[in-house]
C-alpha positions in Angstrom: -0.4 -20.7 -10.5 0.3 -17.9 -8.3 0.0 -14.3 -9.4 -0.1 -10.7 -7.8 -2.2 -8.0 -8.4 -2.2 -4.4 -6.1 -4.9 -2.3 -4.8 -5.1 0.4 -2.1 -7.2 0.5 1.4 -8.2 3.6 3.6 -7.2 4.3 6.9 -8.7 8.0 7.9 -7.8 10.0 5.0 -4.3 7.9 4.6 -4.2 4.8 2.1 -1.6 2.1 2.0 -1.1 0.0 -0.9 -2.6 -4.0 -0.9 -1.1 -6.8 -2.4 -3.5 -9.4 -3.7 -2.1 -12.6 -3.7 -4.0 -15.1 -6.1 -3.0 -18.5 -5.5 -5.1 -21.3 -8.2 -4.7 -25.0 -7.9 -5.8 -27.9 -9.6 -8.1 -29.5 -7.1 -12.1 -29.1 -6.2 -13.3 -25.5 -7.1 -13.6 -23.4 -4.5 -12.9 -19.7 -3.4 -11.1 -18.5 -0.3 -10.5 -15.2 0.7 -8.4 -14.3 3.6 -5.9 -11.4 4.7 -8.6 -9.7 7.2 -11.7 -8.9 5.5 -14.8 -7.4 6.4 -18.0 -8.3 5.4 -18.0 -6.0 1.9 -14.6 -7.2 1.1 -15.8 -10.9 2.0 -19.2 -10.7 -0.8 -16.9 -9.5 -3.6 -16.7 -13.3 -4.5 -20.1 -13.2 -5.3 -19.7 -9.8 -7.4 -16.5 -11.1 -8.7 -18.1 -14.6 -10.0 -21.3 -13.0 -11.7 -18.9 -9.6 -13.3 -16.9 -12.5 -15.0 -19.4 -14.5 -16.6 -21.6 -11.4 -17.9 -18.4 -10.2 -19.1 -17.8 -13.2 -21.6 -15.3 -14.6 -19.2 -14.5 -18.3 -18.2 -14.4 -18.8 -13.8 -11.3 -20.7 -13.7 -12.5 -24.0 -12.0 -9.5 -23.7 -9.4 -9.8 -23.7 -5.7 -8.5 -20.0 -5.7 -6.7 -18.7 -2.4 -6.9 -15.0 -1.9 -4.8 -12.9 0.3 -4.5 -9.4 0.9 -1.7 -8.5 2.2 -0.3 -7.1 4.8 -2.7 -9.7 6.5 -3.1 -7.9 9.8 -4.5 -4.7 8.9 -7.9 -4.8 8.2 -9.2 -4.6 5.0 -13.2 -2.6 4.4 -15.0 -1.6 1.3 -15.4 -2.4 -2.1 -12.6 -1.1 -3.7 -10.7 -4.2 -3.8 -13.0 -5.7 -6.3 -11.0 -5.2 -9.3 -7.8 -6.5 -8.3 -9.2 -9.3 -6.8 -11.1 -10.1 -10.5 -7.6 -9.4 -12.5 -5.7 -11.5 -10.4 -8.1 -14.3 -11.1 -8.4 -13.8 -14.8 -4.3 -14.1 -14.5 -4.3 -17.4 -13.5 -7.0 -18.4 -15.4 -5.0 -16.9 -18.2 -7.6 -14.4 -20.1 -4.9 -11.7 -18.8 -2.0 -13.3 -20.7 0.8 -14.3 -18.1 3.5 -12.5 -20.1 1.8 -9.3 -19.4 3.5 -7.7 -16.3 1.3 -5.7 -13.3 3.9 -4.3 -11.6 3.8 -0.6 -11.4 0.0 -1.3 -11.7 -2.4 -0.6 -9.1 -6.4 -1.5 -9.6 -10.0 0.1 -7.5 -13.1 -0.1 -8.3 -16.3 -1.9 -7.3 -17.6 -4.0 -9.5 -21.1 -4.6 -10.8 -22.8 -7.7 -11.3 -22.7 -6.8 -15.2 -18.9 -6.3 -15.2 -19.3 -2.7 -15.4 -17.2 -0.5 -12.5 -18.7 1.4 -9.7 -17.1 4.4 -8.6 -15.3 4.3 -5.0 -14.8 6.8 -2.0 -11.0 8.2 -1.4 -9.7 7.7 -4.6 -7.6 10.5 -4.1 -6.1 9.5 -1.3 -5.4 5.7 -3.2 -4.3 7.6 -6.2 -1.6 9.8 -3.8 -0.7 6.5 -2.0 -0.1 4.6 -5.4 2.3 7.4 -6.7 4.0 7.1 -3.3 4.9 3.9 -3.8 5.8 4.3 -6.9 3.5 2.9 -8.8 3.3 4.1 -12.6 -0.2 3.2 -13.7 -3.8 3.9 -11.9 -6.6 1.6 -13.2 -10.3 3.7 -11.7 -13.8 3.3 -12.4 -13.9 6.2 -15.1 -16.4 8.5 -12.6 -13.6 9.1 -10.4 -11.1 9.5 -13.3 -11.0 13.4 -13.2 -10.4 12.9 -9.2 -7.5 10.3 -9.2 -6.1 13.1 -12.0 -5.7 15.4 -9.7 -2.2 13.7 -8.5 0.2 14.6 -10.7 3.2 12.2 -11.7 1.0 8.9 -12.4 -1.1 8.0 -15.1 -4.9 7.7 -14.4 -6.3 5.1 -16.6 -10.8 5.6 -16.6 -12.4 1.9 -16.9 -15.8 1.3 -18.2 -16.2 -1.9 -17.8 -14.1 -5.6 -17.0 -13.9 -6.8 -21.1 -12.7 -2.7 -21.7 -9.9 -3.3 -19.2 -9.0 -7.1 -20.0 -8.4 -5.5 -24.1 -6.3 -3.1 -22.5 -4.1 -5.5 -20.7 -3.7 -7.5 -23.6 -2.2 -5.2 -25.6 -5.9 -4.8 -28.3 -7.3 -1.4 -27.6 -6.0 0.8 -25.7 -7.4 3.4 -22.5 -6.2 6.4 -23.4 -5.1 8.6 -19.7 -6.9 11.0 -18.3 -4.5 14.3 -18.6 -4.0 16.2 -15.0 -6.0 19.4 -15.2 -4.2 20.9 -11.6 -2.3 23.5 -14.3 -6.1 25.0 -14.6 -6.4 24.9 -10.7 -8.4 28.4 -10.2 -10.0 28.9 -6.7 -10.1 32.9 -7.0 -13.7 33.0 -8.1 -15.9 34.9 -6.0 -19.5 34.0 -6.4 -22.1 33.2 -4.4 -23.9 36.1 -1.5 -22.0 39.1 -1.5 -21.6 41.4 1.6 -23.0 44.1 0.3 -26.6 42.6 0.3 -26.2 42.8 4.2 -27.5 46.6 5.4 -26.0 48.2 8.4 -24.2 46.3 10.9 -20.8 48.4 10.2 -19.3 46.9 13.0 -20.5 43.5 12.4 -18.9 43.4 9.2 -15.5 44.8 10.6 -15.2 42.0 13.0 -16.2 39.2 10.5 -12.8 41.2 8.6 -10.8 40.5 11.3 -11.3 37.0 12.0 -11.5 36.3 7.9 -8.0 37.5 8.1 -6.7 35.6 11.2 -9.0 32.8 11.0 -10.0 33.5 14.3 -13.6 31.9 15.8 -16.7 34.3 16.1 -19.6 34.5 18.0 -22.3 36.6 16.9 -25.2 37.6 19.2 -28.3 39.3 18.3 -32.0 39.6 18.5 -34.0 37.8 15.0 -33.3 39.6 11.9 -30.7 41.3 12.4 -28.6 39.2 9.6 -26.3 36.9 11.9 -26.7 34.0 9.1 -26.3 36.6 6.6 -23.2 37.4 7.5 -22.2 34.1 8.5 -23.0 32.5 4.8 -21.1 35.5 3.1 -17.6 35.0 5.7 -16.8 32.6 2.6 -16.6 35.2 0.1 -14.1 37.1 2.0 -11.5 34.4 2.7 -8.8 34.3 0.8 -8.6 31.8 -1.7 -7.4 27.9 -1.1 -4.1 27.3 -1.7 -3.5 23.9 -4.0 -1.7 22.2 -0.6 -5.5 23.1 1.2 -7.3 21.9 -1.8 -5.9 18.7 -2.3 -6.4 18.0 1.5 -9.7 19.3 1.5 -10.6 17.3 -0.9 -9.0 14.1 0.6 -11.2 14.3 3.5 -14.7 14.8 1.1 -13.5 12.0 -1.2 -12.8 9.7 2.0 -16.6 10.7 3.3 -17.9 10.3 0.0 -19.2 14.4 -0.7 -16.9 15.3 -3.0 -19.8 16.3 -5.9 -19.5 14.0 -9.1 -16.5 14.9 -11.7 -14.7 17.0 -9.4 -11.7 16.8 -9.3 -10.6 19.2 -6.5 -12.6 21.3 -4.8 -11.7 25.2 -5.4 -14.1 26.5 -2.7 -13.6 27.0 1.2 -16.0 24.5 2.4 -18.9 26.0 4.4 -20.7 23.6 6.8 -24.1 24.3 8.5 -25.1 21.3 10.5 -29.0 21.0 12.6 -28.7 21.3 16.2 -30.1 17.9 16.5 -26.9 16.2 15.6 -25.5 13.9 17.6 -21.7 14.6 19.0 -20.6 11.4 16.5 -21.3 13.2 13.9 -19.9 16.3 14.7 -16.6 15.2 15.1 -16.7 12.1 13.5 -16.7 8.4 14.4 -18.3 5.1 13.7 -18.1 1.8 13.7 -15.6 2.3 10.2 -14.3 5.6 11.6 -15.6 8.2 9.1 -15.1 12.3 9.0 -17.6 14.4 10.7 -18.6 17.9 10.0 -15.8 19.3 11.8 -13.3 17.8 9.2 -15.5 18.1 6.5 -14.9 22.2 7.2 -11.5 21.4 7.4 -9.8 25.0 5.8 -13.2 26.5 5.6 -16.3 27.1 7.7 -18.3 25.5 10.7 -21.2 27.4 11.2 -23.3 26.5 14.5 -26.4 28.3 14.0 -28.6 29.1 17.1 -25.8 27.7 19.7 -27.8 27.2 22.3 -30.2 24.9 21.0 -27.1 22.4 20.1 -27.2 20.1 23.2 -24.5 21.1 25.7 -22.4 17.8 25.4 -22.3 17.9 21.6 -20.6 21.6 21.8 -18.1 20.7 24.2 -16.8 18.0 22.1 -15.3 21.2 20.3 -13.2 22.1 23.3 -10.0 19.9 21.8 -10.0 20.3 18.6 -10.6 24.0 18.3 -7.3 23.7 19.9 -5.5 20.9 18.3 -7.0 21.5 15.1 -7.0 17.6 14.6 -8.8 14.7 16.0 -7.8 11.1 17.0 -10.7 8.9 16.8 -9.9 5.4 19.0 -11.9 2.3 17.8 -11.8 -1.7 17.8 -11.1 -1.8 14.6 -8.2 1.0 14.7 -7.7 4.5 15.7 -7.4 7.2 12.4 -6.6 10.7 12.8 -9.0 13.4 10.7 -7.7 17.3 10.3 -10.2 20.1 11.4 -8.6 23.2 10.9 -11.7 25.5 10.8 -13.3 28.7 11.5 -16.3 28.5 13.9 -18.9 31.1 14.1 -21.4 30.8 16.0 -25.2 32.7 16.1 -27.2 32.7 18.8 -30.3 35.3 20.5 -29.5 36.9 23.4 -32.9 34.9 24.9 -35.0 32.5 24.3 -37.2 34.8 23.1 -34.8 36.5 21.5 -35.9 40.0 22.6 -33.6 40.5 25.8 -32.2 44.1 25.5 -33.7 45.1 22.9 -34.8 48.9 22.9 -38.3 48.4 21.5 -39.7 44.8 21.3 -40.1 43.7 25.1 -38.3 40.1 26.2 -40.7 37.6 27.9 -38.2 35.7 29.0 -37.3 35.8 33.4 -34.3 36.4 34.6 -33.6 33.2 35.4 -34.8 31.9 31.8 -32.4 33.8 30.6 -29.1 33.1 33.1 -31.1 29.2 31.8 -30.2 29.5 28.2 -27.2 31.5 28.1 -25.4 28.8 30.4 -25.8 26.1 27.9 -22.5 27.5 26.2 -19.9 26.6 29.0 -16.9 28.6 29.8 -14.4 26.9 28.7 -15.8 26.9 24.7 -16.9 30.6 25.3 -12.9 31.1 26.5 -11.7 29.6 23.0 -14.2 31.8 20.7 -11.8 34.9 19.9 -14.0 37.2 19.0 -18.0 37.9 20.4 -19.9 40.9 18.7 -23.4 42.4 19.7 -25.8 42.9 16.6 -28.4 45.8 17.2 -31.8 45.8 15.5 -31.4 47.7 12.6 -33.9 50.9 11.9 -36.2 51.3 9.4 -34.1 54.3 8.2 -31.3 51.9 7.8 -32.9 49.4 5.7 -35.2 51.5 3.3 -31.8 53.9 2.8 -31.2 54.3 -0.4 -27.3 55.9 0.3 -24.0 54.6 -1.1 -23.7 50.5 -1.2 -22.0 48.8 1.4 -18.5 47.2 0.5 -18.8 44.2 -1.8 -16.7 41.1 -0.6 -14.3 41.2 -3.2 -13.3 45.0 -1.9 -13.1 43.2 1.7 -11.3 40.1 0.6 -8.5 42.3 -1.0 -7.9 43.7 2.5 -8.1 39.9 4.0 -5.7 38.7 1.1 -3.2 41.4 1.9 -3.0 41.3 5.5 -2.5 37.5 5.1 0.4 38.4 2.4 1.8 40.9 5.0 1.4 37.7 7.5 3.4 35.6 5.5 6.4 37.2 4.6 6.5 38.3 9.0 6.1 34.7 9.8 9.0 33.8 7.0 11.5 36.7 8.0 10.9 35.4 12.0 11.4 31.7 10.8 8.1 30.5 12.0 6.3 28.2 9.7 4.8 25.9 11.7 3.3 25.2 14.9 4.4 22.8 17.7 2.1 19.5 16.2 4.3 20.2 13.1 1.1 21.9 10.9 1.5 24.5 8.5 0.7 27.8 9.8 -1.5 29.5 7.4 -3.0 32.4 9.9 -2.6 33.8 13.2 -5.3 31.6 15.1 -3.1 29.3 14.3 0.3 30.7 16.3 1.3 28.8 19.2 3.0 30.2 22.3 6.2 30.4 21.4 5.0 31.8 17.8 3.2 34.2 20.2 6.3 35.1 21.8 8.7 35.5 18.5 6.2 37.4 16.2 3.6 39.3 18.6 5.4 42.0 19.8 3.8 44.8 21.4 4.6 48.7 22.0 5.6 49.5 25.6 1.8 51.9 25.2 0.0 48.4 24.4 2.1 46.1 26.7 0.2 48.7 29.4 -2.8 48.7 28.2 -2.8 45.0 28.4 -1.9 44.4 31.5 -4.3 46.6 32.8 -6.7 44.4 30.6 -5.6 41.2 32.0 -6.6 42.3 35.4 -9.2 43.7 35.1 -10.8 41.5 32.7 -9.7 38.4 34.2 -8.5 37.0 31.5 -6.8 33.3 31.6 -3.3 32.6 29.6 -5.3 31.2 27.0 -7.3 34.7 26.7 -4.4 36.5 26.8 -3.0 34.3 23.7 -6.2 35.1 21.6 -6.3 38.7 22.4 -2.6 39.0 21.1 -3.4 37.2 18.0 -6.2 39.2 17.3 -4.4 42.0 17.8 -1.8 41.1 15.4 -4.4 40.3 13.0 -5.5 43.7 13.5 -2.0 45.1 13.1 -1.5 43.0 9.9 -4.5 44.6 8.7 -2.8 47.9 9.2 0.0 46.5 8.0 1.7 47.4 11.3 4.9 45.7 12.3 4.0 46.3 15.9 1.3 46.0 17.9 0.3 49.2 18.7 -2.1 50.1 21.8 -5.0 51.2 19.3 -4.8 47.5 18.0 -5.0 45.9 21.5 -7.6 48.3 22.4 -9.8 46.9 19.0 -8.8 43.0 20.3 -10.3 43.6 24.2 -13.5 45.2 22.8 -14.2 42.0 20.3 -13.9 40.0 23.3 -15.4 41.6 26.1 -19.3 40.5 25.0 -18.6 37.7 27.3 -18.7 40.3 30.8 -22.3 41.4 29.5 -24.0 38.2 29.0 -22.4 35.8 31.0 -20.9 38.0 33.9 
């Protein structure tokens, strides 16, 4: 008795749809499993033998032959469990054999007492399934509300073997789980606010900008002055995700296994802050089983690397490429998977070891040479790709015991973000640039290539001068020149300016001239 049975694998944040092949004949029992397994694909037999029997459920006494096709892409995980099981109690004939699974696909884990253990990237399966077009998704029922984010397929939330073997047969039906992506909402604000930050005017204008260009930021400062303060409030400025970014966003958390329990989309910019004792692997992913790191896992939000310099040297440069390519292709022996990472970096760092360099009171033990020591730990090249670097003075006590006007809440700032990316959109749409040369979406200005430079930046003859004299003098290299005209179209856009006006490149050459100070 042959029968089929479908399931879904992973591959990066992509799934591809499984074919179980169950294949029962009348000889010694036995149980084979083939069709490129690994070794958590390969115990399911165990799992699979023990679920049925605690489930009420007679092992056929078969030699069963399983295959999951296609055979020569590798199969990992446990999601396979439940297919494998169904196909089994087909030709045992507990699932009646009249009963058909196509337009059916099955995931879950299963337990030793039947019941169903949720799954990583059900999401992703669920997405793949409707792509094929597959009707009906059978789930462990804690990543029922997840799979229901995909619209178009109905998401069935198992309990347990005997409650989906009822279900097959026709006794008691599993009602759906309805889509709630009609109540997608991610315009809440919560969480720190800017106005809790004091001071730092020109801090706060710069974190503006690159909020509403997505540009990268470097902020540089002696202790206390509120670098991490600003950097855990750059969230609630951003405008909020779009249902395309959520759905990828979350992808990428369901694939790594993050996304938080009955969630089923995440409405928030994600906001990473990883130890500077990482390793680069788990920075920008890897692994034997190739698995996001944190730069994906900020994918449309935030990567914040506090205290730079501490971060070993070769973990920071892994940033280098993806910064630019805003992907990254991770090459294995098992396979090679591609992860997105379009993110924001900011950075924090002390001007020091010490941290006092500079400053006008407080007196820096650091030499000169400790200090040329630790600032070159950032390199060049990953300085050249951080658009924007801002100096944060100590703050007064004047300024912090002032009891004057509040500072600007984030909502009052994300309004201004929100617009100029409005303003962005409909400039991009009128010049026909919507995506980039890779084929991405653009969704900001740091995310304009050259020839979206070219059709969209364009300059008064005042500005043109100004930065050429900037180029010179500065030394800037082509890819300098490309940030400094995004930011100053960010700045423009801000303005709501349809050219770049010399003010605006003026404002772009002073957020990124920090660099002549500290590093020469």
């Amino acid at each position: 008795m042959l029968s089929l049975a479908y399931s879904a694998g992973l591959s990066g944040i992509d799934s591809f749809i499984v074919t179980v092949e169950t294949d029962g004949a009348p000889t010694i029992p036995g149980f084979e499993l083939v069709g490129l397994p690994d070794a958590a694909v390969k115990e399911a037999k165990e799992r699979i033998r023990s679920a049925c029997f605690n489930s009420g459920f007679r092992f056929p006494e078969l030699f069963l032959t399983l295959n999951l096709a296609p055979a020569d892409r590798r199969k990992e995980g446990s999601a396979f469990d439940l297919a494998m099981l169904v196909g089994i109690l087909r030709c045992e004939g507990t699932i009646s054999r009249e009963i058909s699974l196509e337009g059916k696909c099955f995931v879950g884990e299963l337990s030793l007492s039947g019941k169903l253990r949720g799954v990583r990237g059900v999401l992703c399966m669920c997405a793949a399934a409707k792509n094929a077009g597959f009707s009906e998704f059978y789930v462990p029922a804690v990543n029922a509300r997840e799979a229901a984010a995909v619209e178009g397929i109905n998401v069935y939330p198992v309990e347990n073997v005997r409650q989906l073997v009822e279900h097959l047969n026709g006794n008691a039906k599993i009602p759906p789980v309805g889509s709630d992506t009609h109540a997608f909402d991610s315009s809440s604000d919560g969480g720190a606010d800017f106005a809790d930050v004091k001071g730092q005017t020109a801090a706060k204008r710069a974190m503006e900008i690159a909020a509403a260009g997505g540009h990268n930021i470097l902020l540089i400062g002696p202790p206390g002055t509120g670098k991490s303060m600003l950097a855990k409030r750059l969230p609630s400025i951003l405008p909020p995700l779009t249902f395309d970014e959520a759905i990828e966003t979350t992808k990428i958390h369901s694939v790594a296994g993050t996304l938080p329990e009955n969630v089923s989309l995440l409405t928030t910019r994600p906001f990473r802050s990883p130890h500077h004792t990482m390793s680069a692997v788990s920075l920008v992913g890897g692994g034997v089983i190739p698995m996001p790191g944190e730069i994906s896992l900020a994918h449309n939000g935030v990567l914040f690397l506090d205290e730079l310099p501490e971060f070993p040297k070769l973990v920071t440069d892994t940033l280098r490429q993806p910064i630019e390519d805003r992907k990254i292709t991770i090459t294995r022996a098992s396979g090679r998977v591609t992860f997105p990472c379009s993110f924001m970096l900011v950075a924090a760092m002390n001007p020091c070891r010490c941290g006092f360099y500079g400053h006008p009171t407080r007196q820096c033990t650091c030499s000169a040479g400790d200090v040329k020591r630790y600032i070159s730990k950032i390199s060049g090249p990953l300085l050249d790709r951080i658009d924007i670097q801002v100096e944060l003075p100590s703050l007064s006590y004047d300024e912090l015991s002032s009891a004057s006007a509040p500072a600007e809440t984030s909502a009052e700032i994300r309004k201004r973000v929100v617009a100029a990316r409005e303003f962005m959109r409909k400039r991009l749409k009128d010049a026909g640039v919507t995506e980039n040369d890779n084929g991405s979406q653009i969704f900001c200005n740091a995310q304009l290539d050259s020839s979206g430079i070219r059709r969209t930046c364009i300059p008064s003859s005042e500005a043109s001068a100004l930065l050429r004299t900037a180029y010179d003098r500065l030394g800037l290299s082509a890819r300098g020149y490309d940030r400094v005209m995004r930011m100053a179209r960010t700045i423009a856009d801000l303005d709501a300016s349809e050219k770049i006006e010399a003010t605006h490149i003026a404002q772009a050459i002073s957020l990124r001239s920090l660099d002549k100070k500290y590093w020469g």
